[in-house]
N, C-alpha and C positions, 0 to 999 in steps of 0.2 A: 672537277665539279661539273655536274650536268647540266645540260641546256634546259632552258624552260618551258612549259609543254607547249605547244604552236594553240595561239587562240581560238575556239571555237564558235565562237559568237562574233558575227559579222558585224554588229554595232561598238564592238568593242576597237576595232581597228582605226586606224588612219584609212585614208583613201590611198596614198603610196602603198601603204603596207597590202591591201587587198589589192595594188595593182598588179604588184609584185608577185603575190604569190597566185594570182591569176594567168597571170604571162608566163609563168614557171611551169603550168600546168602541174601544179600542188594540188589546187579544187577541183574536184568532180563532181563534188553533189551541193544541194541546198536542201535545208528541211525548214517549212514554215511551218511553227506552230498556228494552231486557235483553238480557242477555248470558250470560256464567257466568267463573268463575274455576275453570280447567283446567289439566292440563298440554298443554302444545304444545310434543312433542318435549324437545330437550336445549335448544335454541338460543335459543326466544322465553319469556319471562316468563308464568307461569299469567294475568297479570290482561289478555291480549290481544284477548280478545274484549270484556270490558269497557271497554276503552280506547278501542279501537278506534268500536264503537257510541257512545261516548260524542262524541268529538272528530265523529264524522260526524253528530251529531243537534245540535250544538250550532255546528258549520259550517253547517250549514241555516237555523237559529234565527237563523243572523248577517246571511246573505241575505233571510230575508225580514224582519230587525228590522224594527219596533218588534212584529210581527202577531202573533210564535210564541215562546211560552217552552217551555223543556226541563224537566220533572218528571223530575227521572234515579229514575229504577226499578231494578229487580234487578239488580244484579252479579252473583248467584249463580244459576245455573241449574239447569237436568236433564243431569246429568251420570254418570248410572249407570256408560256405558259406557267413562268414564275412570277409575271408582275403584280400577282395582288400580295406579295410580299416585300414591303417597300425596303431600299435599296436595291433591288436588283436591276440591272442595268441590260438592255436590249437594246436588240438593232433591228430593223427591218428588214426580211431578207435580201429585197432587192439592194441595199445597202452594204449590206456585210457582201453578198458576192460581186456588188461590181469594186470591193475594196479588195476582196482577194483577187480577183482577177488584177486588177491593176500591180500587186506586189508579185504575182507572178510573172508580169509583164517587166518588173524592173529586174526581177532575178534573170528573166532570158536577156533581158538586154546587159546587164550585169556581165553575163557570157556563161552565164552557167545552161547547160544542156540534161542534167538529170537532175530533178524537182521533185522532192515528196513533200506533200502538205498532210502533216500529223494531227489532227483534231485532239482534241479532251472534253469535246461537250455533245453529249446526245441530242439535244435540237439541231446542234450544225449539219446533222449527215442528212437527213433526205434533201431539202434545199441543196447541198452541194450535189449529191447525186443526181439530182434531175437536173443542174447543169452543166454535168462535169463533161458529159460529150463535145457540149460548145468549149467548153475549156480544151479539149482532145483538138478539138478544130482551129481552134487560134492558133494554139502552141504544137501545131502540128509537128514542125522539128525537134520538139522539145518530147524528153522521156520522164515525161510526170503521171505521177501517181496522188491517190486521197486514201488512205485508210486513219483510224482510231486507232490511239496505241493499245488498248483492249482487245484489238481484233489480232491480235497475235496469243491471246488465252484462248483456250478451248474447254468443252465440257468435263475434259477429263481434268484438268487444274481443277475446275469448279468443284468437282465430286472428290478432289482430294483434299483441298487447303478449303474450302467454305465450311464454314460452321452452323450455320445458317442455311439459309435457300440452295438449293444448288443449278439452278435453272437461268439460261445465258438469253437476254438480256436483264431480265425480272430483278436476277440477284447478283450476278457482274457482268454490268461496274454496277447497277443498282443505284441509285441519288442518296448520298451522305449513309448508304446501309455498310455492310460490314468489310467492302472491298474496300471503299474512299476512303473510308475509317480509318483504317490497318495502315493504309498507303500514308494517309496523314501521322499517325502516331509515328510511323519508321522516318521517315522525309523531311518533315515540319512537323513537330509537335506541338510548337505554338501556336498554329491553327485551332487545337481540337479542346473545346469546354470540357476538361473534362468531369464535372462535376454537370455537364447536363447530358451527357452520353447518357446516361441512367435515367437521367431524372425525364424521361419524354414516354410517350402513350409506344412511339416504335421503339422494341427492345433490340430489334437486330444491331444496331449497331455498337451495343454494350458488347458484343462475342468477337468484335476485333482485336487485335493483337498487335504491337510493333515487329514482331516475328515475323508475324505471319505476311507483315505488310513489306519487308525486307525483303521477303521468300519473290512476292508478288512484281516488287520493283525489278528484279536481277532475272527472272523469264524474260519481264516487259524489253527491258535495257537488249537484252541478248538477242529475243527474238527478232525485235526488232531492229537492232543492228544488221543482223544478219538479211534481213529485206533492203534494206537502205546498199548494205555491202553489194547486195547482186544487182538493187539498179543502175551503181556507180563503175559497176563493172561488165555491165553489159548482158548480163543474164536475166535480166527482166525487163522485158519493154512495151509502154504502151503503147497500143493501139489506135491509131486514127480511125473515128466512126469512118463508115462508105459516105459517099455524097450520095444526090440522090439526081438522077440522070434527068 
């Protein structure tokens, strides 16, 4: 009979159990998700970019078990520019980064030394980016990383599997258009209305497919597996900005 597969999700544990497989030098990596809970359209569920970031950081976690656990991070994002849509739920940026700052401060003291923070939501990258140098400077010891788990598609996915737009960022990931669409039908389908995918003034996201959204998850998973693999193994390392004299 086989053993069961080692946990991937660090809230899932005991504290013995993480101490354990800490002091073992088992863990290499941590991956935070964030995302936000928005509206997306009529058709998909506000919690899609949380889901979504979630299942893809914890698909990765799975591939490289036993190295990498998941510290899931913020659900709720910077979301300004959806509040005249009520339910959507935002943060202030200055909020949301001193919250990711702080979870990145518990994973290094945690003892983890290679950190990738996964996003799934388009408001969170410029705010991260205009602070992520100061992040580079805190965590100086630390070999952290920020990308989107879409930043591992490129135009040529886009020009093969889009049905629709083919143009990177416009049409993927696009907001609830035929990429999140696809990704929801394969993933969670009971996120998606699907009797108002049609019924709305935007037709792109009627050309989604669970196929095609399958095709989209298993790039995402691998590719980005394979980033998370080379920072845990020392082939990717970030940079500390210069100081300045």
């Amino acid at each position: 009979m086989s053993s069961p597969a080692p946990e991937t999700v660090l809230g899932k544990l005991t504290r013995s159990e993480f101490r354990e497989r800490m002091a073992t030098g088992e863990l290499a990596g941590c991956i935070i998700p964030v995302a936000a809970i928005e509206q997306h359209l009529e058709h998909l569920a506000m919690e899609h970019d949380w889901r979504s970031v979630g299942l893809v950081a914890r698909a990765v976690a799975k591939r490289l078990a036993p190295r990498v656990l998941v510290a899931e991070g913020l659900m709720c994002g910077i979301s300004e520019h959806h509040m005249r849509h009520p339910g959507t739920l935002t943060l202030c940026p200055g909020t949301f980064l001193t919250v990711l700052g702080d979870m990145i401060d518990s994973m290094v003291r945690a003892g983890f030394r290679n950190i990738v923070v996964v996003n799934g939501h388009g408001g969170n990258i410029e705010p991260i980016r205009g602070t992520w140098d100061q992040f580079l400077r805190q965590f100086e010891a630390t070999n952290l990383h920020f990308l989107s788990y879409w930043d591992t598609l490129g135009q040529a996915d886009a020009d093969e599997l889009l049905r629709g737009g083919k143009r990177l960022p416009d049409d993927l990931p696009g907001h609830a258009q035929e990429f999140e669409t696809s990704v929801a039908l394969a993933k969670f389908p009971e996120n998606v209305r699907t009797g108002a995918v049609a019924d709305q003034r935007d037709p792109n996201p009627a050309l989604a497919t669970a196929e095609q959204g399958s095709v989209w998850f298993e790039r995402m998973t691998e590719r980005l597996a394979k980033f998370v693999g080379e920072v845990i193994d020392g082939q990717r390392q970030s940079e500390t900005p210069p100081y300045h004299p």
